[in-house]
N, C-alpha and C positions, 0 to 999 in steps of 0.2 A: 457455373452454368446459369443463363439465364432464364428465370421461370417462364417467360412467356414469348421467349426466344427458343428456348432449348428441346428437349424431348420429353418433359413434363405432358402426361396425355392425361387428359379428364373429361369429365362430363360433368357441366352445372345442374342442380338440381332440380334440372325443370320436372321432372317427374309430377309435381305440385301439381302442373298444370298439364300435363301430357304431351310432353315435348322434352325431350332431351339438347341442351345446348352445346355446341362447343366452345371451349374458353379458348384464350391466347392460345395456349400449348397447341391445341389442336387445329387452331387457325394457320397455326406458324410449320406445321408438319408439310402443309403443301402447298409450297410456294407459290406453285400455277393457280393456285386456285383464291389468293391475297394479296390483297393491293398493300404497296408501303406503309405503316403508318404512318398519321398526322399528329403532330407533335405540338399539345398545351402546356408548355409551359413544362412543368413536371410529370404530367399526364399524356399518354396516348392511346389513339382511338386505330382500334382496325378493324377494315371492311373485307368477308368475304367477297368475292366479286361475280360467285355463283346463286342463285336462289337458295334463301335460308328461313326456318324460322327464327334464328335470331344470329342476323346477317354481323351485327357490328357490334366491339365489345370495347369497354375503354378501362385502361388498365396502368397499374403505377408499380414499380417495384425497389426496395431499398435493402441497399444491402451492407454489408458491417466493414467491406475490406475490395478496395477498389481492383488489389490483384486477383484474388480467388472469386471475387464477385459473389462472396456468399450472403444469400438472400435470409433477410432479418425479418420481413415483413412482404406481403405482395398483394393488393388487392383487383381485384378484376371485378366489371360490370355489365353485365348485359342486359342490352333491352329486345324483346319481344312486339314489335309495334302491332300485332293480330290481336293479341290478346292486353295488351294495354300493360304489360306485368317487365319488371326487373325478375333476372336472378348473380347472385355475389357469391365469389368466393374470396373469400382470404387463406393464405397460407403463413403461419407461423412456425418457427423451429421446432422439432421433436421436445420432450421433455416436458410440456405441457399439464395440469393437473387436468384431466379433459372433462370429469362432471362440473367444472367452473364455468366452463364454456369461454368467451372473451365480451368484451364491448368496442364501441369508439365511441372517441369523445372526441370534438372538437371546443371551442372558446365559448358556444351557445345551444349545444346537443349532445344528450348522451345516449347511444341508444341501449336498447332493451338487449337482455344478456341472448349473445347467440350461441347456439349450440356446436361441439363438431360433432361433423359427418366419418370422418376416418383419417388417419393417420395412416402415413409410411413413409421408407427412409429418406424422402425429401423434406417431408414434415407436415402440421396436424391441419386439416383442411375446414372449413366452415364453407359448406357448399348448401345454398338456400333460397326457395323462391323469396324476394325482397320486398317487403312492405314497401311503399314510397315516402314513406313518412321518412323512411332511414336515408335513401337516395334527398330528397328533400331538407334534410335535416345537414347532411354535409353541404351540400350546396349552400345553406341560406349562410353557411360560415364562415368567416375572415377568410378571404380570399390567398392574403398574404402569410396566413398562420402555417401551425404546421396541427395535424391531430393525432390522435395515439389510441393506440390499438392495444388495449389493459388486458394482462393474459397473468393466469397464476402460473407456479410451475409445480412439480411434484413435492416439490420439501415446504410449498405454501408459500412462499416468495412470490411477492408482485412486482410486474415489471412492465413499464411503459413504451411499446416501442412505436418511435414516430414514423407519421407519413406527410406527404406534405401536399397543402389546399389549395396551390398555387394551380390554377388552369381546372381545378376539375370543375367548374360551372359552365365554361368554355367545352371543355371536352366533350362533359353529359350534354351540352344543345348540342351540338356536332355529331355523337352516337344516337341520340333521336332523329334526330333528321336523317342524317344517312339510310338507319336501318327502317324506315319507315318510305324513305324513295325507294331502298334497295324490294324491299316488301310489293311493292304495288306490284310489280311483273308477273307475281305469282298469283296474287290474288287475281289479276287481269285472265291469266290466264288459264283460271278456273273457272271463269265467267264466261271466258272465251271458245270453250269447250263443246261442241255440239253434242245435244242429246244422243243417243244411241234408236237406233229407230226402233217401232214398235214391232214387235210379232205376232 
């Protein structure tokens, strides 16, 4: 099943900032309501195509076994353009040591150890409002590389499992822009709003 195809339902942790997101899963549950994705390379971006606060999310997934399509790694991004703010999630397999938390690294960034949020039988989630430094951080790296997603497991075994940097500087201009045209409707039209009259 595909994470950001399939029936996987979440909520990104916008809570941070007082906004709850929808990721992939939840973009993809209704059809009418989602434009096709646009496709970087290895990366894609999808737009709701109804007012959101965070309309457009860009996401990669990789998985161990081209028949079962079972998913090894899955990251998703989203941007907020009201509040200037990212939020990520990654999902990795069950089995995880989960006070380790995980990182990424890519060829010239490593970022600072993330926490998870919850696990279940899909597997262990790191749902979190995102600094930009980590957004930034992938982006400024080898386009052509691949980066890795550092996770312990329970018996303390470390284990690298890649993703790849192909399109996501591409993609992330793409989900900004987007969710930031898709944006303006709403903020228009709360400007747009006539006062209620006096009593």
């Amino acid at each position: 099943m595909k994470v950001f195809e399939g029936k996987w339902a979440c909520a990104m942790a916008g809570a941070a900032f007082g906004v709850m997101l929808a990721c992939g899963p939840a973009l993809a549950q209704d059809q009418g309501a989602t434009a096709k994705p646009e496709v970087f390379d290895t990366w894609r971006v999808r737009c709701v195509t109804t007012p959101s606060p965070g309309p457009c999310v860009m996401y990669q997934e990789v998985t161990t076994d081209q028949r079962t399509n079972q998913v090894l790694v899955a990251i998703s991004i989203a941007y907020v353009p009201g509040m200037d703010r990212y939020t990520l999630q990654i999902v990795v397999p069950l089995g995880m040591a989960i006070p380790k938390g995980l990182t990424i690294q890519t060829d010239n960034y490593t970022s600072p150890v993330l926490r998870y949020r919850r696990c279940d039988r899909n597997g262990c989630y790191v749902e979190m409002a995102a600094d930009k430094s980590i957004i930034q951080g992938i982006a400024s790296s080898s386009g052509d590389g691949k980066g890795k997603v550092n996770v312990q497991v329970d018996n303390g075994k470390r284990y690298a499992l890649g993703f790849f940097l192909k399109g996501f500087a591409a993609a992330h201009d793409d989900m900004v822009s987007e969710a930031r045209a898709k944006a303006k409707p709403v903020a228009q039209a709360g400007a747009a709003a006539p006062a209620a009259p006096a009593r």
